[in-house]
Backbone bond lengths (Angstrom), bond angles and torsions (degrees), N, CA, C in turn:
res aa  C-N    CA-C-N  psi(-1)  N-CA   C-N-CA  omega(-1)  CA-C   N-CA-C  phi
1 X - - - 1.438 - - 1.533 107.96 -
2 X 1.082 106.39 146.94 1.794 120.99 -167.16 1.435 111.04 -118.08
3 X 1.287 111.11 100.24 1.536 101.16 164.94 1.944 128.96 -93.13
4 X 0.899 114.71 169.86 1.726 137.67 -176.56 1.618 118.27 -112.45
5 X 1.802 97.91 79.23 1.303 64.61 173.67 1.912 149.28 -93.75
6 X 1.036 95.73 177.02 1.559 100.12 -169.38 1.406 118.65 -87.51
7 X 1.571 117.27 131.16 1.306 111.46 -169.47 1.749 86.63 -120.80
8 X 1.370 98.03 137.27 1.289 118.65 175.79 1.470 101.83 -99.72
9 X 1.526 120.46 123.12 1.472 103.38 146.19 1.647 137.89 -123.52
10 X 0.984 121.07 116.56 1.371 118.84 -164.19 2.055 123.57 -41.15
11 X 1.413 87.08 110.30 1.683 98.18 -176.24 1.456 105.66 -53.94
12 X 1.544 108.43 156.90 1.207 137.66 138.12 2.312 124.89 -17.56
13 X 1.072 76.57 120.65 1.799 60.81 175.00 1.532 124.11 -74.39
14 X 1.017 128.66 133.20 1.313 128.45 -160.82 1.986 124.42 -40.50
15 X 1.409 114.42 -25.03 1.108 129.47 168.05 1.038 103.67 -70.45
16 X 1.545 132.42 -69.54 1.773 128.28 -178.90 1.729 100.93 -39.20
17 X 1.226 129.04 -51.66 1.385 113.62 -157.58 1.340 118.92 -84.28
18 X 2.002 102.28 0.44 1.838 96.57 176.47 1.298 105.94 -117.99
19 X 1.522 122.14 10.18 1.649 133.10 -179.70 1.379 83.13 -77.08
20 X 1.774 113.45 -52.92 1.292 118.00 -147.86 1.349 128.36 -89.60
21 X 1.529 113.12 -3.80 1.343 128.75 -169.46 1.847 102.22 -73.79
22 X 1.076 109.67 173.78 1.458 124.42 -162.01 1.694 85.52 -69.38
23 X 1.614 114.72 -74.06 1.249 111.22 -162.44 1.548 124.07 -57.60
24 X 1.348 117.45 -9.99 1.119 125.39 160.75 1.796 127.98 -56.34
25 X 1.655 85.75 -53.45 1.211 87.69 176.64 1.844 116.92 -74.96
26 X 1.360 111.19 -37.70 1.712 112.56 171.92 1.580 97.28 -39.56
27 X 1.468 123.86 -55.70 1.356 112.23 -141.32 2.144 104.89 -91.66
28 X 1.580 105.63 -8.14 1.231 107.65 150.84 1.693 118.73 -61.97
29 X 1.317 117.02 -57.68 1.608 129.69 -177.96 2.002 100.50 -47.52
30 X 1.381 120.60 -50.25 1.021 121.62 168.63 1.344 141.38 -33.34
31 X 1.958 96.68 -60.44 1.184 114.36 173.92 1.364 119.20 -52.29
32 X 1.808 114.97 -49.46 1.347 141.31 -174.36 1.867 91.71 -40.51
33 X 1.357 93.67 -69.44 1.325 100.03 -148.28 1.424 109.37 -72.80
34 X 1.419 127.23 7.90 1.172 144.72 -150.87 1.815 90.93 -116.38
35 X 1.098 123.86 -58.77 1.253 143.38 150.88 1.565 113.69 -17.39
36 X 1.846 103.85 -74.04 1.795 105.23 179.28 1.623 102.37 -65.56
37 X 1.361 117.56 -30.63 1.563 97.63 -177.08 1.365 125.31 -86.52
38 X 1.485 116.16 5.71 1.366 136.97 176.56 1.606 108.98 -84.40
39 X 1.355 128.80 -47.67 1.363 146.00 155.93 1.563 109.04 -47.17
40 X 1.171 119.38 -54.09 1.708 126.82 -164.07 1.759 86.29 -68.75
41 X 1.075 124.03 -67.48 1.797 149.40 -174.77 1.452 89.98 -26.27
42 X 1.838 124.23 -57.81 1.485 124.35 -150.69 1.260 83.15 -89.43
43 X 1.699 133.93 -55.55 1.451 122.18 -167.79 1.594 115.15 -47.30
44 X 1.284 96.52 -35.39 1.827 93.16 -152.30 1.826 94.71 -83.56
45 X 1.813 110.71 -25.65 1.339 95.23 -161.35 1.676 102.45 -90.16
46 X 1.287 112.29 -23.41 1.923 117.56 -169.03 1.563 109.96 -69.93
47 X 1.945 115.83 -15.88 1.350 116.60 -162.36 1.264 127.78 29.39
48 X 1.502 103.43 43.00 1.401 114.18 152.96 1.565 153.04 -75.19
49 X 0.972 151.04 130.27 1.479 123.26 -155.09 1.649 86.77 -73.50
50 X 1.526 87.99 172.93 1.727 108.00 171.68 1.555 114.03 -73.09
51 X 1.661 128.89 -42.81 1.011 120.04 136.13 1.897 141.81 7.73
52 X 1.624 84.02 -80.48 1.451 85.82 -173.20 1.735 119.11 -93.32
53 X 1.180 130.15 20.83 1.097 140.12 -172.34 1.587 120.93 -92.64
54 X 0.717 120.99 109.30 1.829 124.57 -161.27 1.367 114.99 -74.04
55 X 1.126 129.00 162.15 1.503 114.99 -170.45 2.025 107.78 -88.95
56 X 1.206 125.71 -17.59 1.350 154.83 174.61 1.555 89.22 -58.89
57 X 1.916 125.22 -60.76 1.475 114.23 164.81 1.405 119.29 -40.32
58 X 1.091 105.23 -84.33 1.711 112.17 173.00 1.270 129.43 -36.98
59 X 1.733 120.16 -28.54 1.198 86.40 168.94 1.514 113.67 -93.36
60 X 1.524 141.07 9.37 1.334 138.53 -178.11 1.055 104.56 -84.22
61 X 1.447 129.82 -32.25 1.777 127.64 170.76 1.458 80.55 -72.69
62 X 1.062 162.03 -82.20 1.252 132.71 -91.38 2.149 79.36 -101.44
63 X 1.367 100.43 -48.48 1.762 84.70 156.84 1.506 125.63 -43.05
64 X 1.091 132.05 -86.15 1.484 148.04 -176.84 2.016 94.64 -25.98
65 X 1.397 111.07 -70.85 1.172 96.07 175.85 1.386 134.26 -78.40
66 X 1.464 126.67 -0.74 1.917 115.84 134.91 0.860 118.32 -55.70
67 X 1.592 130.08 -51.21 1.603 115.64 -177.38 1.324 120.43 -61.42
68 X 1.507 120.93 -17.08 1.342 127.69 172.53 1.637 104.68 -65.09
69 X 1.093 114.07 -60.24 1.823 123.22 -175.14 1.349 90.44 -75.20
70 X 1.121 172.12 -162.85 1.677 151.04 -140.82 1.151 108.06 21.79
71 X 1.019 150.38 -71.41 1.511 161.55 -137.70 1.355 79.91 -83.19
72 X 1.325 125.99 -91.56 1.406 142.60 -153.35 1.611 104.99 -28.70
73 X 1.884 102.24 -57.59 1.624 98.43 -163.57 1.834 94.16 -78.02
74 X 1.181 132.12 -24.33 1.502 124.31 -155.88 1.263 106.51 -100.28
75 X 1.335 115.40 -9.97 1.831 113.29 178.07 1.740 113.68 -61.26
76 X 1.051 114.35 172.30 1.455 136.39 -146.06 1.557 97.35 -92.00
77 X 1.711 108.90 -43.60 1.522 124.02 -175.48 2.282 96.79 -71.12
78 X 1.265 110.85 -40.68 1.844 115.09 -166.65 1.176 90.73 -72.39
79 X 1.411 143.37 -22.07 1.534 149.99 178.49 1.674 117.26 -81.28
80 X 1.209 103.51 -3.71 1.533 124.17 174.33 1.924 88.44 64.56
81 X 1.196 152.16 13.86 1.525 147.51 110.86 1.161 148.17 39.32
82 X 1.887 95.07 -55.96 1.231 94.65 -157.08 1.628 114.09 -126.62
């Protein structure tokens, strides 16, 4: 009788392997870019100078558009879902 042996190798801790997985990283690139087009969106639509724009503006576009790029890759329909 012939045995095989078995090599065990000790995994990844569960955080390293979902920081690091593909869709992790797509749905970082998303957010990012979800972010600059959330800023561009409030600049271009409020016609405000650069001047007078508060940083409290900027950061709610730059919120509003991550949750947009979040949404996009994590929704139910981008998961083929729905």
């Amino acid at each position: 009788m012939e045995f095989k042996q078995l090599n065990i190798e000790p995994e990844e801790s569960w955080i390293k392997r979902k920081l690091w997985s593909q869709h992790a990283k797509k749905t970082l690139v998303y957010i990012a870019l979800g972010a600059v087009a959330g800023v561009l969106f409030f600049y271009f639509t409020e016609g405000k100078e650069l001047a007078e724009i508060t940083s409290g503006e900027i950061i709610k576009g730059m919120l509003f558009g991550g949750f947009l790029g979040f949404f996009i890759t994590n929704s139910p329909c981008a998961r083929n879902k729905c």
